[in-house]
Structures are given as C-alpha cells and as structure tokens.
C-alpha positions as CSV (number, residue, x, y, z in Angstrom):
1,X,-0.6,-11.9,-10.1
2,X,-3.8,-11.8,-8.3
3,X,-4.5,-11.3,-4.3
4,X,-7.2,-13.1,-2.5
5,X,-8.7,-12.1,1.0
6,X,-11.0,-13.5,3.0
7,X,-10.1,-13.0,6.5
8,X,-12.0,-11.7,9.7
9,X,-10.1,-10.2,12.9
10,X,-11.6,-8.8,16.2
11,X,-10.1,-5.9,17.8
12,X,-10.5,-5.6,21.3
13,X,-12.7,-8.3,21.6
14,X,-15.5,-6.4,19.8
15,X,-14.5,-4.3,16.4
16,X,-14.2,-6.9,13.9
17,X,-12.6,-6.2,10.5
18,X,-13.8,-8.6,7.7
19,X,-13.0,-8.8,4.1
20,X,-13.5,-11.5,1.6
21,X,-12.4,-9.8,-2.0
22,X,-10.0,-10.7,-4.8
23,X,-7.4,-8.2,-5.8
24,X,-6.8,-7.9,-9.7
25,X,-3.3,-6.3,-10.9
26,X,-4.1,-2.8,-11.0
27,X,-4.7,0.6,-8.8
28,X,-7.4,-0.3,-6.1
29,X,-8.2,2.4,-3.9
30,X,-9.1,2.0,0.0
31,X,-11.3,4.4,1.1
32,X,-13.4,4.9,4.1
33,X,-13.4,7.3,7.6
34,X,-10.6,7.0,10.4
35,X,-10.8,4.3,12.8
36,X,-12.5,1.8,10.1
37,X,-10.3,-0.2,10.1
38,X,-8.3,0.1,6.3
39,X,-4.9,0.3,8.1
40,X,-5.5,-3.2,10.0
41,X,-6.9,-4.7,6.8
42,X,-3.2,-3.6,5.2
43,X,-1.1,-4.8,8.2
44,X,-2.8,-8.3,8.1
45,X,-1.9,-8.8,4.4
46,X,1.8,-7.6,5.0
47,X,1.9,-9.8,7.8
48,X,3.1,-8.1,10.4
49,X,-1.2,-8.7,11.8
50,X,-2.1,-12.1,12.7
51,X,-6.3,-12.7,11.6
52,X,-8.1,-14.9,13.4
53,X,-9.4,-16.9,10.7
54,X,-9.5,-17.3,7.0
55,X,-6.9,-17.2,4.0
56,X,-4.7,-14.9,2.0
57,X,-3.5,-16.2,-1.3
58,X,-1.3,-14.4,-3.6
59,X,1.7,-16.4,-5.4
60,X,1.8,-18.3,-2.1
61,X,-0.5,-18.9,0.4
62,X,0.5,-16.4,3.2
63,X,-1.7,-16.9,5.8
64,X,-4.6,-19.9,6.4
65,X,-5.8,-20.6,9.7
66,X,-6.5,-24.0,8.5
67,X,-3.9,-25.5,7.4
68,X,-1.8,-23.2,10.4
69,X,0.4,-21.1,7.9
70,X,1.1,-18.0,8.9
71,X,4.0,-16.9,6.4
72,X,6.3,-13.7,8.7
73,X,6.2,-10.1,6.7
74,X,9.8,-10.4,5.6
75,X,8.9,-13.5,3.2
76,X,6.0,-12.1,1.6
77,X,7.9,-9.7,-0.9
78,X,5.4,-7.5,-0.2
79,X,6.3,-3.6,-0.3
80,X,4.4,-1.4,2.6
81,X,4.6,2.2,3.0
82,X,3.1,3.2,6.2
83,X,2.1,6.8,7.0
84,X,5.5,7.3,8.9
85,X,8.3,7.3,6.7
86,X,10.4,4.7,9.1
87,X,13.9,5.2,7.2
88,X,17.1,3.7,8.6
89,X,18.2,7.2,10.5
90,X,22.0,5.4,10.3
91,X,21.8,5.2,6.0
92,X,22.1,7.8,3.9
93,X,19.4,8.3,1.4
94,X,20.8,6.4,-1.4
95,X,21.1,3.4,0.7
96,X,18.0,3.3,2.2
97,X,17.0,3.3,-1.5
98,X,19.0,0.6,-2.2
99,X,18.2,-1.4,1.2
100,X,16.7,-4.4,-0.6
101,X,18.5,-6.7,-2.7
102,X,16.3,-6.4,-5.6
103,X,17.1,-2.4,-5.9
104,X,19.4,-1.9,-8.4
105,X,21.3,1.6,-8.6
106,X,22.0,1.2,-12.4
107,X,18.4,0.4,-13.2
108,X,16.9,2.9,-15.4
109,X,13.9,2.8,-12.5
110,X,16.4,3.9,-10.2
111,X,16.9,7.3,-11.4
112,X,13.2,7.7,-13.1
113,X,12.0,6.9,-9.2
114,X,14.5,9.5,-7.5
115,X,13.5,12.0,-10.3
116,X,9.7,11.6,-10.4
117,X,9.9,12.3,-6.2
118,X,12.2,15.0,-6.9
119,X,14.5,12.9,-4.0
120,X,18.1,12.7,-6.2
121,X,19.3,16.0,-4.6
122,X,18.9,14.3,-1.5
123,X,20.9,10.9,-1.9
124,X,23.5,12.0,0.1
125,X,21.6,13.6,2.9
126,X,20.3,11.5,5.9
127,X,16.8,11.5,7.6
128,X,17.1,13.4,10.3
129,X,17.9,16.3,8.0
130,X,15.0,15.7,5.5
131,X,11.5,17.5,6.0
132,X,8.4,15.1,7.0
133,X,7.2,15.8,3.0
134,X,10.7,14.6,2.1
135,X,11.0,12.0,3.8
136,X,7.6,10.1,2.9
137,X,8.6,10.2,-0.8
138,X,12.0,8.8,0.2
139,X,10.4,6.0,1.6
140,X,7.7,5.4,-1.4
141,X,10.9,5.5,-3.7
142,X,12.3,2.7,-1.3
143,X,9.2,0.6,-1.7
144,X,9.2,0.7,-5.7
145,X,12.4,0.0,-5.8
146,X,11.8,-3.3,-4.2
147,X,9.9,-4.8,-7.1
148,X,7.4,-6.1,-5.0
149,X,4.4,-8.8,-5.7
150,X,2.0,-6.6,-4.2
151,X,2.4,-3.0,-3.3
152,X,0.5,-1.4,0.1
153,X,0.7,2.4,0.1
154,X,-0.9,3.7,3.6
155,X,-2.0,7.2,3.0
156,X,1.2,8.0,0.9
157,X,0.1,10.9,-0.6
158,X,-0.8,13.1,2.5
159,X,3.0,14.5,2.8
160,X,3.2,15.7,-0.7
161,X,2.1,18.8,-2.1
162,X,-0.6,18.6,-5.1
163,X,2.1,19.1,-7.5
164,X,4.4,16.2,-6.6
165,X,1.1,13.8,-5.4
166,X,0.0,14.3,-8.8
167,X,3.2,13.5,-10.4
168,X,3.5,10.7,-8.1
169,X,0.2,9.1,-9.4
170,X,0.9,8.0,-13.0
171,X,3.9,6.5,-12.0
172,X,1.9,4.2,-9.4
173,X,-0.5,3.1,-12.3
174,X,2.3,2.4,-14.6
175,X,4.0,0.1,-11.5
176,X,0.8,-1.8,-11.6
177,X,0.6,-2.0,-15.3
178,X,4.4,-2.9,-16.0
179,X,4.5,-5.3,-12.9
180,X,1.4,-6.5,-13.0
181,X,1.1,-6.1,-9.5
182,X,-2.0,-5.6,-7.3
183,X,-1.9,-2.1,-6.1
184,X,-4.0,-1.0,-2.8
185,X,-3.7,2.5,-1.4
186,X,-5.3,3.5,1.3
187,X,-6.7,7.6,1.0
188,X,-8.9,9.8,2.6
189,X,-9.0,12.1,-0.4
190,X,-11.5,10.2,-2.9
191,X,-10.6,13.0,-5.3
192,X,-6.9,11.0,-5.5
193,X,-8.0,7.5,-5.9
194,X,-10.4,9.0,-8.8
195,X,-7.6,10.5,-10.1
196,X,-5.3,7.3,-10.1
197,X,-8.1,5.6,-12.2
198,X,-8.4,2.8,-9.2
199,X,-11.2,0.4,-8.0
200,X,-12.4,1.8,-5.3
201,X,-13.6,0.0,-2.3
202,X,-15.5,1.6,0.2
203,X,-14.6,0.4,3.8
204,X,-16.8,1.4,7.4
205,X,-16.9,0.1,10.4
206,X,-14.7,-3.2,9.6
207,X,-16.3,-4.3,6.2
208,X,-15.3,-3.9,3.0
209,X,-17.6,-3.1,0.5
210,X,-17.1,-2.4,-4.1
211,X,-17.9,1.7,-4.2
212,X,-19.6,2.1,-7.8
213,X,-19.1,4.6,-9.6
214,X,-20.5,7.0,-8.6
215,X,-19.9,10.0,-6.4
216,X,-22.5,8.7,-3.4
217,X,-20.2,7.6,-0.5
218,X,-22.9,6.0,1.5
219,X,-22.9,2.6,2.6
220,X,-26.4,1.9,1.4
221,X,-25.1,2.9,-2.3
222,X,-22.6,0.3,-2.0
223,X,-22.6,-3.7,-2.6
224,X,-20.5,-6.3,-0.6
225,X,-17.0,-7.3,-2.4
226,X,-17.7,-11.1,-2.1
C-alpha cells in the first residue's frame, strides 16, 4: 500500500498548504511548529478537507480535481485520531471499540490493543467518566482496531504519560509493518518520532519538506519531498 499527495489548498485566501510526497508503508513522522499547517494536510487526506487542486492516490483515487472525484471521509477506510478523543458519550467503552465493522472482539488484536493502552479495566465505563489521558488512548485503540489502509494519528501521544507513550510506540511500528499500512503522525516532540524509528518530514509555513537525519531542524537543512 502506498499514499501519494500532491495537493495545494489556501486558507483564508492567503496561507496555502502544499505537498507533493509519496507515502511508503511505514512510521512517517509530521513534524513542524503550531499553525503550519500539519493538521490541514491530515484532514485533506481523510477527507473531511476539500484541496483546491491536485490528487491523492492510495488503493483508490480519493480526491483529483481533474477528473472531479472527491471520494467523502467515510469511504476512504482511512483511521484518524484527532487530538480530541471524540468518543460516542452514549457507548460504553467496549463499543466504541467495537464501532466499526471490521473490529472484532475475539481477535487476538482486540485484547493486545486494550492491554497495551492499559484501557480493558475500562470497557465497561463510559466517556464522561474517563480522564482526558484515558480517553485519548480509548480512542487510538478505536482507530487500530479498524484495520485501516492508512492510519492518521494527530498529536496522539500528548495525553499519555512517558510510560504508556512509550509502550504505545512499538505497537504503531508493528501496525505499519504487519499491515503494511502508511503510517503519519503528526508530533511536536521530535524526540517521539525519533523514537518510533519514522521518516520524518519537516513541515513550516504550509510546505512539506524530507528532514535528514540529523538533529538540525531548520528549514535551510532540509530538501523538498517532491
């Protein structure tokens, strides 16, 4: 499975987010300062932001301005976690889990997700009685368990102490891996997308640019993705 973007949108009339890169299966890490622009970038792949021109191409075309597709979120199969946690307040724990069709309780992924999160005391319970740290790896949980083509994680780790972020991370590389999925999260901490082993692309001011490695997190250091 492989992701190709090359898509520009103006915000406002005036801030305009490009891209044009090709995401591989694996961990590739979105990193850049607030306001850049990362969280449009993600919406626009999900669907759920309309670019103005260009295509997105993963094992359909989603979006391309010029042949007028424009393919809705809830047909792309593709699993978002946004910063807010955004679980049914009416469900339980265990079905918001199980809210897609592709979760499967008696999967052995079931109970190595709600155990990795440290979430299976919690089945039972329902939002409104979960902490904020809680309820963010409720939601990641829900998003795994969706077996999705591509997986967009928007800041997830900023709820979870270092203990359970760190457990957290091997489990996102081995989704990638097993899946062969394209993985993008999106971090302030470049410490955790380090850690997770990704690609990291550096992102300012609306464009998208390969980081290399190294630790230099100026723009000048960096080369355009296309």
């Amino acid at each position: 499975m492989m992701l190709s973007v090359n898509i520009e949108k103006k915000i406002n009339g005036r801030f305009l987010v490009r891209c044009n890169s090709v995401f591989e299966c694996g961990v590739h890490g979105l990193f850049g300062p607030s306001g850049c622009g990362k969280t449009t970038l993600l919406k626009m792949i999900a669907g759920l932001v309309k670019p103005d021109r260009g295509i997105i191409e993963g094992d359909m075309i989603y979006y391309c301005k010029e042949s007028s597709v424009m393919v809705p979120a809830y047909k792309r199969n593709i699993g978002y976690v946004f910063q807010d946690s955004l679980l049914f307040p009416y469900m339980n724990i265990r079905k918001n889990l199980l809210f897609s069709p592709r979760a499967n309780k008696e999967s052995p992924v079931f109970d190595q997700v709600v155990k990795l999160l440290h979430i299976d005391h919690l089945l039972e319970n329902f939002p409104a009685n979960l902490s904020g740290g809680e309820a963010q790896r409720c939601s990641i949980g829900r998003a795994l368990l969706s077996e999705p083509k591509i997986l967009l994680l928007d800041e997830p780790f900023s709820a979870l102490d270092n203990r359970r972020r760190f457990m957290l991370m091997p489990y996102i590389s081995m989704i990638a891996k097993n899946f062969k999925i394209p993985v993008i999260v999106v971090s302030h901490e470049l410490a955790d997308l380090r850690q997770l082993d990704a690609r990291i692309i550096f992102m300012k001011h609306g464009f998208v640019y390969d980081m290399p490695d190294t630790s230099d997190r100026e723009t000048k250091s960096c080369k355009w993705s296309v």
